[in-house]
C-alpha positions in Angstrom: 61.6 122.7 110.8 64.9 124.1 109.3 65.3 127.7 109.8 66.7 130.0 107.4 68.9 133.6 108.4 67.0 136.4 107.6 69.1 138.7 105.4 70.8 141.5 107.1 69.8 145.5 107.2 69.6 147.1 103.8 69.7 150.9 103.3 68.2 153.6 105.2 64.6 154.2 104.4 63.0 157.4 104.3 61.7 157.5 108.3 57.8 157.1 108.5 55.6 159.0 111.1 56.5 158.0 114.7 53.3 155.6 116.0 51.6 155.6 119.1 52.8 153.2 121.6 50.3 151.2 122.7 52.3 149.4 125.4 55.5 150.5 127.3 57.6 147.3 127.1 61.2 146.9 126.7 61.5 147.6 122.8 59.1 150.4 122.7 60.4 153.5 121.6 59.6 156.7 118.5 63.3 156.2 117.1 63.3 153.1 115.1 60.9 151.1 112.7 61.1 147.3 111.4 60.4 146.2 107.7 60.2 142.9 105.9 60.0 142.3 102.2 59.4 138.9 101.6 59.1 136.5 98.4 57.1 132.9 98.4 59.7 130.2 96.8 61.9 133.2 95.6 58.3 134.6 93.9 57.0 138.3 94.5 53.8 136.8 96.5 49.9 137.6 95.3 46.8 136.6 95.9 46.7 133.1 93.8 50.0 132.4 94.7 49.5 132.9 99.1 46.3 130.6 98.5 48.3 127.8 97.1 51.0 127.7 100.0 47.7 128.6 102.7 49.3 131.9 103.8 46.9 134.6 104.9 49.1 137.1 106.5 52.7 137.9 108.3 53.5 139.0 111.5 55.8 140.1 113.9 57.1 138.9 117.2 60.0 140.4 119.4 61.5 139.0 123.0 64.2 140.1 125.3 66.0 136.7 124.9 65.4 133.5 122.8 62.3 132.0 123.7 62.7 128.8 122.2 59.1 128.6 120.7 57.9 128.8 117.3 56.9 132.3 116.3 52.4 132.0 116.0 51.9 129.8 118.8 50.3 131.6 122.0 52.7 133.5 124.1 55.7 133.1 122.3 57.1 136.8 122.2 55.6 139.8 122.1 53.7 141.6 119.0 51.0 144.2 118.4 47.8 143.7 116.8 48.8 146.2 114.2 52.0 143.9 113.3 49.9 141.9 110.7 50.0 142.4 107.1 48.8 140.3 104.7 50.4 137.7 102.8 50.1 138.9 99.0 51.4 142.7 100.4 54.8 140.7 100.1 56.2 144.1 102.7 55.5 145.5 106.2 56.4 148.0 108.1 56.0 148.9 111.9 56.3 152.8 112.3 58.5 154.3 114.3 57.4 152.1 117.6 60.8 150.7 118.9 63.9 152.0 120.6 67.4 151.1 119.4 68.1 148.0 121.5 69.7 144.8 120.9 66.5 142.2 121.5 65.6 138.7 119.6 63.2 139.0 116.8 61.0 136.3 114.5 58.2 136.5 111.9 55.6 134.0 110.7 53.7 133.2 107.6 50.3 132.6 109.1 47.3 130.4 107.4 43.8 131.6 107.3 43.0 129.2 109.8 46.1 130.8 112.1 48.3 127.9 111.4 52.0 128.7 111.4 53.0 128.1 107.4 56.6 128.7 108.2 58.3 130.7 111.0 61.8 132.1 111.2 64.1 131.9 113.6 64.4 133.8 116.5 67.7 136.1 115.7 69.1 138.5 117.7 69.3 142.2 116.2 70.4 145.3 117.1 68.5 147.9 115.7 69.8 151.3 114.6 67.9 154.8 114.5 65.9 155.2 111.3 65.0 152.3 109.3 66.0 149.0 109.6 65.1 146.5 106.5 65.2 142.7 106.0 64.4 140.4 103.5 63.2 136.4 104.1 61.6 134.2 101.0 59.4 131.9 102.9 59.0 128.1 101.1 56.6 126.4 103.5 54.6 123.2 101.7 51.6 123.4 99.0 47.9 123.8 100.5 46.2 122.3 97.3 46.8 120.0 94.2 48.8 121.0 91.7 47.9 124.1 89.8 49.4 124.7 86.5 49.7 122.6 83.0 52.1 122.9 79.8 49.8 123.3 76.8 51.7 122.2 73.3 50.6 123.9 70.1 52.7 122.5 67.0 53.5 123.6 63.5 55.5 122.0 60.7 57.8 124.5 59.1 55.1 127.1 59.9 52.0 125.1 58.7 49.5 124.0 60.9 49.8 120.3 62.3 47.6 117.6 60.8 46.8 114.6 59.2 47.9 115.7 55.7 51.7 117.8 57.1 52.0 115.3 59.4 52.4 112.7 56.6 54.3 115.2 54.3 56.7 115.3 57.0 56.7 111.6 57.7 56.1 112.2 61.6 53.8 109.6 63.4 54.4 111.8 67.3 55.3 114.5 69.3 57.1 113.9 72.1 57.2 116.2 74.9 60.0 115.4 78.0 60.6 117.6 80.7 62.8 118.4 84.2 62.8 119.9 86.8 65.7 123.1 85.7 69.1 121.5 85.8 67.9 118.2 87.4 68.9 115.0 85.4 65.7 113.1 85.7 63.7 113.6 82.9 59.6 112.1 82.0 58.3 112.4 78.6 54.8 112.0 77.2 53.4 111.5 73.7 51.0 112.7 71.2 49.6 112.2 68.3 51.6 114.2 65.4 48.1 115.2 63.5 46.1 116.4 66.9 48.4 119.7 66.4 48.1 120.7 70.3 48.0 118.9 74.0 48.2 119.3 77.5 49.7 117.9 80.2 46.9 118.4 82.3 47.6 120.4 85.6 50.7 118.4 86.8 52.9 120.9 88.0 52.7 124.1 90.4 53.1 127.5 89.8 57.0 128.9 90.6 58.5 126.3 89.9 60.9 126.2 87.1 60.8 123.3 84.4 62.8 122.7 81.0 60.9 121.4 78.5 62.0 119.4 74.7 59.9 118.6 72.1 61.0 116.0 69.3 59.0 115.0 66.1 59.0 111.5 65.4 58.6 109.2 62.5 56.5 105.5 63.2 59.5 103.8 64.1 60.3 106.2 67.0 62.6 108.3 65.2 63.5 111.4 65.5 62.8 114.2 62.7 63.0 117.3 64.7 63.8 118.7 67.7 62.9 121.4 69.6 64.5 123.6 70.6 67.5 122.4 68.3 69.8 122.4 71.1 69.4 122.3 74.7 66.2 123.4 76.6 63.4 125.6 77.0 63.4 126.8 80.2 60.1 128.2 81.9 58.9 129.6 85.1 55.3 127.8 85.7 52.6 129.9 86.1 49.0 128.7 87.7 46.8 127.5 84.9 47.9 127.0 81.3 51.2 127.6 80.0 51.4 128.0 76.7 54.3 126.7 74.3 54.0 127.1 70.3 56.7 124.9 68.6 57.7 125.1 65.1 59.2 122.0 63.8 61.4 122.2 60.8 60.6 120.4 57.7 62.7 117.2 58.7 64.2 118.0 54.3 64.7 121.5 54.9 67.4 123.0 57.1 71.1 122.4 55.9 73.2 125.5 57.1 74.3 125.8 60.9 75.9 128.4 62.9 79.1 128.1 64.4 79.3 130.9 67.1 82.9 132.5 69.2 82.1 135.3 71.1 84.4 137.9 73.3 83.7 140.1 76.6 84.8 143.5 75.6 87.5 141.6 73.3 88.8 139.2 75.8 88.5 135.8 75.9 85.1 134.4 77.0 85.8 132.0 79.9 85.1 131.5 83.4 86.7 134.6 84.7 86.2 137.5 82.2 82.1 135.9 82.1 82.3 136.0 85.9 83.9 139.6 85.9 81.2 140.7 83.5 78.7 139.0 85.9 77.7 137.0 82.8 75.7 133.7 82.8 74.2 132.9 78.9 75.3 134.0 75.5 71.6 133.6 73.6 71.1 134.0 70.1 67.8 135.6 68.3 66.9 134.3 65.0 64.1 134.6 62.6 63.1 134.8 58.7 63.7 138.3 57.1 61.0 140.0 57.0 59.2 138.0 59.6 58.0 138.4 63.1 58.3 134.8 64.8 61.5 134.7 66.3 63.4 131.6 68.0 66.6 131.1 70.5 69.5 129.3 71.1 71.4 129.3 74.5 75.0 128.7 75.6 76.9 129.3 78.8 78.6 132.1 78.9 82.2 130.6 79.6 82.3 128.1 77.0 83.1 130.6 74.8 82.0 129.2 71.4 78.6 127.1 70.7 77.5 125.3 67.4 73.9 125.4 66.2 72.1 121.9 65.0 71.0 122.3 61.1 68.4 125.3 62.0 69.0 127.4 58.5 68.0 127.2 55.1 70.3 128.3 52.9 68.0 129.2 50.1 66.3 131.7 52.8 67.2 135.2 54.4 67.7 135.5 58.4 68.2 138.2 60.9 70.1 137.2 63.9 70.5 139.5 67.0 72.3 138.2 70.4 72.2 139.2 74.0 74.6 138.2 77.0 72.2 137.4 80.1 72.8 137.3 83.7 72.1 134.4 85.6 68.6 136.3 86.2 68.8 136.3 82.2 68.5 140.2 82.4 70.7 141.7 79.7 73.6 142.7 80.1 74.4 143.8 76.4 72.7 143.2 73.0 73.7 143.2 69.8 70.8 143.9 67.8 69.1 142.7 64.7 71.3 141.9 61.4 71.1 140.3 58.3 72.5 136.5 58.0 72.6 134.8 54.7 73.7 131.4 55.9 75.5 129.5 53.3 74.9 125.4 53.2 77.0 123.4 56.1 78.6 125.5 59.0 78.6 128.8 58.8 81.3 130.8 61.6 80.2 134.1 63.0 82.5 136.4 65.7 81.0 138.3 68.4 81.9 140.6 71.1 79.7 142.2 73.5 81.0 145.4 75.4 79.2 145.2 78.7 79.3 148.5 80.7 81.2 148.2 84.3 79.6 148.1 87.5 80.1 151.3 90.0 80.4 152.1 93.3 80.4 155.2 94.9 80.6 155.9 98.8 79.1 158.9 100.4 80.2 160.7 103.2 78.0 163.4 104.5 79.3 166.6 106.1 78.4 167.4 109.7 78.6 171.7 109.3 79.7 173.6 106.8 83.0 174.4 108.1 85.7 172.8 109.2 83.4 169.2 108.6 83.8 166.2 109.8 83.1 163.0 107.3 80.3 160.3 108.0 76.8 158.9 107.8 73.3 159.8 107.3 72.8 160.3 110.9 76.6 162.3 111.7 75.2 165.9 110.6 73.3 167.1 114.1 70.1 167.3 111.7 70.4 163.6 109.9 70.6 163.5 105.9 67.0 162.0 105.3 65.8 162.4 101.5 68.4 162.6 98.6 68.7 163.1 95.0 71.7 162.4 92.3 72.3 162.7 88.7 75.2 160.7 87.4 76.3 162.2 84.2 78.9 161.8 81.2 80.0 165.9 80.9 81.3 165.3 77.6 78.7 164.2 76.0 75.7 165.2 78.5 74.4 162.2 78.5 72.3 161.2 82.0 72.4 157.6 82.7 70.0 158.0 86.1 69.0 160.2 88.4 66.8 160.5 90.8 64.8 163.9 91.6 64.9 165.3 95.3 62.2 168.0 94.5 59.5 165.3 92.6 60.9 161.6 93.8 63.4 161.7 96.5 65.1 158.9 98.3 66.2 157.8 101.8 69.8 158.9 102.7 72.2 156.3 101.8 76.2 156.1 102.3 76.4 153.7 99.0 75.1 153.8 95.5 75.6 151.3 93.0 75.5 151.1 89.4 75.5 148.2 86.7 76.3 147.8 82.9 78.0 151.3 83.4 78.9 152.3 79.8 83.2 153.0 79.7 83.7 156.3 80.5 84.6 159.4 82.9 81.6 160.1 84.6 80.3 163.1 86.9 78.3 162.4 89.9 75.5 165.4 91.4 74.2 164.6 94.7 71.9 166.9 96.6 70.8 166.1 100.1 68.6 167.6 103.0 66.7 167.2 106.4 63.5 166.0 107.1 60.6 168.6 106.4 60.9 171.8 107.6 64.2 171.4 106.2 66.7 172.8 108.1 70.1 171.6 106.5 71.0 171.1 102.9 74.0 168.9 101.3 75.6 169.4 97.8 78.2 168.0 96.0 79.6 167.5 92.7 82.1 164.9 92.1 83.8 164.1 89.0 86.3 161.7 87.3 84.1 159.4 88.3 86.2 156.6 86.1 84.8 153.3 84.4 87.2 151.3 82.9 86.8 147.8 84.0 84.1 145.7 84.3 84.0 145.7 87.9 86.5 147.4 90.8 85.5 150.8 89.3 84.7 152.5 93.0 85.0 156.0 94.6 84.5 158.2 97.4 82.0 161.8 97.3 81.9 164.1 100.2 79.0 165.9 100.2 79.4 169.6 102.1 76.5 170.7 103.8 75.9 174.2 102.3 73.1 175.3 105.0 72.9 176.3 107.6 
């Protein structure tokens, strides 16, 4: 099988109530716990989705050197019969049960059946005191048939499809063709115009992401419409039915287009100012005035400009609102609803989205009160183990997160990280202590926190311990 590198440790965790060791061997220990998060083909796992890949549960092996065996089969490196969790948990978490050692670990997604699903590779770690965290996302083959189907639903500039539009419009089929996302290979099915919906049938599998394109055609196989007007729709499958509800233009109607330039914080969009802005799509919102049904039209970010197919009427009112996506298609700025009275042929529209910066502060935690000495979590003689923070604009008061130490804290941390940072001189408030009883507190407040770029905008805060 090919192996993949588990992802290294993320940041400390809030330490867990040491556990019992059941059995002295040469990882046990009460100073350092193991956790996995892990994703199915890049999917947060659940109950549906373990069935279809025939996981049932995770576990946990460790050895003193590489085995050479595949993690599940008897004897190959040690485990507990508490290091099993099960498979739609999608995270696990050992306790405070080993002692910081260098030693060779592996996990396993395990069928019902106790067949190995996949299995990583043994790796050697080193584990640290506290918590150490990794990450895997397990793709092992499909247990069943596939599971999920596209279901069509077509309308003709908003009225329902049948015999009678159908004929108005002159359109004879729908024509659904579809790809795997960014694959060139493309299969396309037909329908009849005046049947108004179809399905697919259940020829795909859930997580796995399709593009989609529907054109209206006349008898002769020609097209009338297309949808969307230009490019894809892109969708994440989901098991079962997938609904799509297309909206064909009257193949008369539409004569106005948009032609669209658009700017990151005023600069040129191309590959390097989208890249700096972590930008991926420009996608534009459009709808009737007035009316709820909305539609979208997706460029990449770096081409800088995009034109529209004939989507308007210029007899009718729009509202147009746009967002620049990341390549998770989270926004990252979005220009909201306003009205657009196209005018007949192609109609040129500016915009410039001013993403926020991304922010990076570094703690360094005091080991006294005076005279300290700068460093981690675990420098003070009592480790840092819950914090809280407020980051804060002091001219204007405004709070864009925190996180409450008395209600919600954290685990200790040497590095927080903001995105989408709005431009401005910003004030970070951290608060720190030991584990319960406490017996140290941190504090610090450290301003001029500047964000002026989209990303390189980085500090430093030393917090002081200010007890004992």
């Amino acid at each position: 099988m090919t192996s993949k590198r588990i992802l290294g440790i993320g940041g400390a965790a809030a330490l867990a109530a040491a556990a019992c060791t059941v059995t002295v061997s040469f990882w046990s220990g009460s100073e350092s716990s193991v956790s996995l998060d892990w994703t199915i083909h890049r999917v947060a796992p659940s109950a549906a989705l373990c069935a279809a890949v025939g996981g049932d549960h995770v576990i946990l092996r460790v050895a003193e050197s590489d085995p050479g065996c595949t993690v599940g089969e008897a004897g190959c490196g040690e485990g507990r019969a508490d290091w099993v969790w099960p498979c739609a948990d999608g995270t696990s978490d050992t306790g405070l049960v080993f002692q910081p050692a260098t030693f060779y670990m592996a996990w396993a997604l395990i069928g019902g059946d106790g067949s190995v699903r996949e299995a990583t590779a043994w790796q050697s770690v080193t584990l640290r005191a506290g918590a150490n965290r990794y990450t895997f996302d397990f793709t092992p083959g499909w247990a069943g048939p596939p599971d999920a189907a596209a279901v069509s639903r077509w309308t003709i500039d908003g009225a329902a499809a049948d015999a009678a539009t159908c004929a108005a419009a002159g359109a004879e089929t729908v024509r659904l063709t579809y790809r795997i996302a960014g694959a060139a290979a493309e299969t396309s099915e037909d329908y009849a115009c005046a049947a108004g919906t179809a399905t697919t049938g259940n020829i795909f599998r859930m997580t796995q992401r399709y593009e989609f394109r529907w054109t209206l055609l006349d008898a002769a196989g020609t097209a009338l419409a297309v949808a969307p007007a230009t490019g894809w729709q892109a969708h994440t499958m989901t098991a079962g039915d997938n609904p799509f509800a297309i909206d064909f233009p009257s193949p008369s109607g539409p004569d106005a287009s948009i032609a669209a330039h658009w700017t990151i914080r005023g600069a040129a969009a191309d590959a390097a100012s989208c890249g700096d802005a972590l930008a991926a799509t420009v996608r534009l919102h459009w709808r009737e005035a007035g009316a709820g049904e909305e539609a979208t039209v997706d460029w990449t970010c770096a081409d800088g400009a995009g034109t529209t197919a004939a989507l308007f009427d210029s007899t009718i009112d729009y509202e147009l609102a746009w967002e620049l996506l990341d390549a998770d298609e989270q926004p990252l700025a979005r220009i909201d609803w306003a009205a657009f009275d196209p005018a007949a042929g192609e109609n040129a529209l500016e915009v410039d989205f001013a993403v926020g910066g991304r922010l990076t502060v570094t703690l360094e935690w005091a080991d006294k009160v005076a005279d300290p000495a700068w460093g981690d979590c675990a420098l003070p003689p009592d480790d840092v183990a819950e914090i809280g923070y407020e980051l804060f604009d002091p001219a204007t008061s405004t709070v864009f997160d925190a996180i409450d130490i008395a209600t919600a804290p954290m685990s200790c941390t040497t590095t927080l990280e903001w995105t989408n940072v709005p431009f401005a001189s910003w004030t970070l408030a951290v608060d720190g202590r030991a584990a319960a009883p406490a017996t140290a507190t941190w504090h610090a407040e450290c301003a001029d926190l500047v964000v002026d770029a989209v990303t390189g905008n980085a500090a430093t805060c030393r917090v002081s311990m200010t007890a004992p």
